[in-house]
C-alpha positions in Angstrom: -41.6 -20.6 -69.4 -44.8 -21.1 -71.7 -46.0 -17.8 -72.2 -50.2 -17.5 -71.9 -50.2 -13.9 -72.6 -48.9 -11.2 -74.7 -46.5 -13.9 -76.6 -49.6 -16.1 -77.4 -52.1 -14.5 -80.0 -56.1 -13.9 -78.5 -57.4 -16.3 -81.0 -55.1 -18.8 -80.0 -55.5 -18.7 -76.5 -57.4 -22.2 -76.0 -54.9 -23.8 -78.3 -52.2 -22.6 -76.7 -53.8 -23.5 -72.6 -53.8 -26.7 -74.4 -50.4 -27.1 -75.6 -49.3 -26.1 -72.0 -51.2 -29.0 -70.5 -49.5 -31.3 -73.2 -46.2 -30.0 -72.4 -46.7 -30.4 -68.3 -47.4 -34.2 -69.1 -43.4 -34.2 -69.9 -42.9 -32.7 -66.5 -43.4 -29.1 -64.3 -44.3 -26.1 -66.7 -43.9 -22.0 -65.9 -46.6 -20.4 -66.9 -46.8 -16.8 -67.9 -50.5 -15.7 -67.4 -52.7 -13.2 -67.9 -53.6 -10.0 -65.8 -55.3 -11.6 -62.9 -58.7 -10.7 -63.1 -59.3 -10.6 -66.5 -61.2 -13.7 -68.5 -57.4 -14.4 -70.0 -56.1 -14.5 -66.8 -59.0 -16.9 -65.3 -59.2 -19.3 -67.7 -54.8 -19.0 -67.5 -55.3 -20.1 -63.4 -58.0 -22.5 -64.4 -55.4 -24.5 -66.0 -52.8 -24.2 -63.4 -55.2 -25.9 -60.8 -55.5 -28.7 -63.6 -51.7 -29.3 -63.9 -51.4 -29.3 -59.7 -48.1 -30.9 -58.8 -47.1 -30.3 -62.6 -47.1 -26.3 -62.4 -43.6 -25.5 -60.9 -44.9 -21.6 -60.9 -46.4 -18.8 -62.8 -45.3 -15.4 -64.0 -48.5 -12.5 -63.2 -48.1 -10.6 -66.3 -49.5 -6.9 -65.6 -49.6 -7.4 -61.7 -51.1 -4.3 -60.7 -50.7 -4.6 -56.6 -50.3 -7.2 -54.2 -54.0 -7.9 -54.5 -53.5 -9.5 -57.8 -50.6 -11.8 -56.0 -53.5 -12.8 -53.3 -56.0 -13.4 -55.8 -53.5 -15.5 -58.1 -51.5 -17.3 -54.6 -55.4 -18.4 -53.6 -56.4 -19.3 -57.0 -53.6 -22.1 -57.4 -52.3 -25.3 -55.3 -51.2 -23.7 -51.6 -47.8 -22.3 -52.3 -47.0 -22.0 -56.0 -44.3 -19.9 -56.4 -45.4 -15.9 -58.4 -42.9 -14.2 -60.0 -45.1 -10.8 -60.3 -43.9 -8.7 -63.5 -43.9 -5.0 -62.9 -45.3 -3.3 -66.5 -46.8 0.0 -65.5 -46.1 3.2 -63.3 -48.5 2.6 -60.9 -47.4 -1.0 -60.3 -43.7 0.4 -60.0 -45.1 2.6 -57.3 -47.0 -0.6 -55.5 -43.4 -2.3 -55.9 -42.9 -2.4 -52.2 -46.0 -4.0 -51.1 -46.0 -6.2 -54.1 -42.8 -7.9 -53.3 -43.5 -7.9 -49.6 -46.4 -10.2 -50.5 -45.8 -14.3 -49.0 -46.5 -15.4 -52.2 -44.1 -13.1 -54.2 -41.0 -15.4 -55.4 -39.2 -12.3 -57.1 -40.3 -9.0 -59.3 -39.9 -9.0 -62.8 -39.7 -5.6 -64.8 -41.8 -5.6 -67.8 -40.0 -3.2 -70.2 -41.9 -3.1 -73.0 -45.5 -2.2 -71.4 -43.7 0.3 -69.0 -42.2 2.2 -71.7 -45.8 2.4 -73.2 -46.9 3.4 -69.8 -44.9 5.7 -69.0 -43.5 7.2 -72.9 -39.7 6.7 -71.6 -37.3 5.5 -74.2 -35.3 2.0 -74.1 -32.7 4.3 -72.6 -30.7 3.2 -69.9 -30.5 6.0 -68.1 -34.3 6.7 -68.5 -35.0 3.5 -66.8 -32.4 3.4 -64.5 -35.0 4.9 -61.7 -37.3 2.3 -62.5 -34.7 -1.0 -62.7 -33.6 0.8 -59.0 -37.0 0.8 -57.7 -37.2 -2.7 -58.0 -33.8 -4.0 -56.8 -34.4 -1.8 -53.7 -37.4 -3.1 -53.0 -37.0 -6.8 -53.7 -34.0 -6.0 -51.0 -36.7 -4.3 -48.5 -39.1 -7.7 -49.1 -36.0 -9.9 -48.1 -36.4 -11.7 -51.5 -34.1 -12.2 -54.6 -33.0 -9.3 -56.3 -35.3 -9.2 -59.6 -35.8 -10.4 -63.3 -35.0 -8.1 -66.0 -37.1 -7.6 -69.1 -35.7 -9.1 -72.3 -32.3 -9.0 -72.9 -32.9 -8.2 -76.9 -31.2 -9.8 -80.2 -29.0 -12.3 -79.3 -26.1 -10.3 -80.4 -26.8 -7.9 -77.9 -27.9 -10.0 -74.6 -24.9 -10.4 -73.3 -24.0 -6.5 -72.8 -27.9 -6.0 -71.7 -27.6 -8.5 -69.2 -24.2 -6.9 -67.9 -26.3 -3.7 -67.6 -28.9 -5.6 -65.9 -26.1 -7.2 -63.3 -24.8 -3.9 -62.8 -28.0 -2.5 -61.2 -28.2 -5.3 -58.9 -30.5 -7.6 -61.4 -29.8 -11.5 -61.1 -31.6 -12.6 -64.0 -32.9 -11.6 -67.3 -36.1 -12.5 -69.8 -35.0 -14.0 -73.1 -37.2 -14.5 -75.8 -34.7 -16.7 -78.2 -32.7 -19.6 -77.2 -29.7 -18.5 -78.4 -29.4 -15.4 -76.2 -29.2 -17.2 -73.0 -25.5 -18.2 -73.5 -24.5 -14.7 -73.7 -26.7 -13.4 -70.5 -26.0 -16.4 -68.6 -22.2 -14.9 -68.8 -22.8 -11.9 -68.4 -24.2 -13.1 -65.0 -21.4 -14.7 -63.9 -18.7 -13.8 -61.9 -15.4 -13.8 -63.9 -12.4 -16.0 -62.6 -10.7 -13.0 -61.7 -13.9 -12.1 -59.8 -14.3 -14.7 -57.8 -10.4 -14.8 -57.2 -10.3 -11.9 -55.3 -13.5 -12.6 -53.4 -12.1 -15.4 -52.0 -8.8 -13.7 -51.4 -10.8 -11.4 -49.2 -12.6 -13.9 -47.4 -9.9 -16.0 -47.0 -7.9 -13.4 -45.1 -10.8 -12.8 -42.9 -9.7 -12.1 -39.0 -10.8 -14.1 -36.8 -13.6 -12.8 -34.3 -16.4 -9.5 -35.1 -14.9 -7.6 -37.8 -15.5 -3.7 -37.7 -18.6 -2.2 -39.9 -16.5 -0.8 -42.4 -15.6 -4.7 -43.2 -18.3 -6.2 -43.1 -20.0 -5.0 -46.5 -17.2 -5.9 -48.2 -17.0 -9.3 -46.7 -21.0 -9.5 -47.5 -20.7 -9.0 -50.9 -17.7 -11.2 -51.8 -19.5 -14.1 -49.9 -22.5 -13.2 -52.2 -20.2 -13.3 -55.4 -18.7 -16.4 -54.7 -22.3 -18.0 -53.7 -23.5 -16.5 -57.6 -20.9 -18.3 -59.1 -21.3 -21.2 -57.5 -25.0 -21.6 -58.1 -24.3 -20.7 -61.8 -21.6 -23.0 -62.6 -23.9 -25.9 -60.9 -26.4 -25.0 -64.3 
């Protein structure tokens, strides 16, 4: 993901737009864009309608409601995927409609501008509430469960993306190279994991199972379906 925004300094903007548009001659480019609306964020969407067919999606940095998902969804080629990040209180409290949106691909949870939001600390227990919020409503929206914010030093992205996994998170931003080894295991199933899932469903009974079953039965189908999609990376 080529970021547009807060990773990309604001004299450096129009070199970096043109560095994407380099890069997307080698094939499709993420782009993470500016707050829609904003000059930043128009120029950002600009570009994507250059690159057409070679913008595989963008990230909506600061995406305040699901008006800025409209406005970015129209602004680009007819269905480009958005993954809109959630950085700010009030956009955890537009959550719902913002994942409800057609265009919405997933949330993301933008850690580092909530906590300035909001003053909470890198606590997990302080942002449990919020990581909730958007897990339950990405599973309201009918759309994959969400992207965490940055997993951290690569030393510790493997036991931040564990944490992440744990609260019903199925991916995680990572800022160096080197920690996506250790959060892409930590999102995986482990062998005795997926063992036992398929244990379970292989000892299925034939014919409707009673509703006490059937969550069980769900989420071992779901586990087994992770690990399969991760081990195909």
């Amino acid at each position: 993901m080529l970021d547009l925004e807060d990773g990309l300094p604001a004299a450096r903007k129009d070199e970096g737009r043109a560095r994407a548009e380099r890069a997307a001659a080698a094939g499709p480019v993420w782009l993470r864009i500016s707050a829609a609306g904003t000059p930043d964020g128009e120029a950002d969407l600009a570009l994507g309608r250059t690159l057409g067919g070679e913008l595989a999606g963008v990230v909506l940095a600061m995406c305040a409601g699901p008006a800025d998902v409209a406005h970015v969804a129209a602004s680009l080629p007819p269905r480009t995927p958005v993954v809109a990040m959630v950085e700010s209180a009030a956009a955890l409290l537009s959550a719902p409609a913002i994942a409800a949106h057609p265009a919405t691909l997933r949330l993301a949870f933008g850690t580092g501008d909530f906590r300035r939001d909001t003053g909470m600390s890198a606590d997990r227990l302080a942002l449990s509430w919020p990581r909730a919020q958007l897990v339950v409503a990405s599973a309201a929206a009918g759309i994959a469960a969400p992207i965490d914010g940055p997993c951290g030093p690569v030393g510790l992205a493997h036991d931040a993306a564990a944490h992440a996994a744990g609260m019903g998170f199925t991916g995680t931003l990572a800022l160096d190279d080197a920690a996506v080894a250790g959060a892409h295991a930590a999102f995986t199933p482990s062998a005795d994991e997926v063992a036992s899932a398929r244990t379970l469903l292989a000892a299925t009974p034939a014919g409707p199972v009673d509703g006490s079953y059937a969550p069980a039965l769900a989420r071992a189908r779901a586990l087994v379906a992770r690990a399969e999609a991760l081990a195909a990376l």
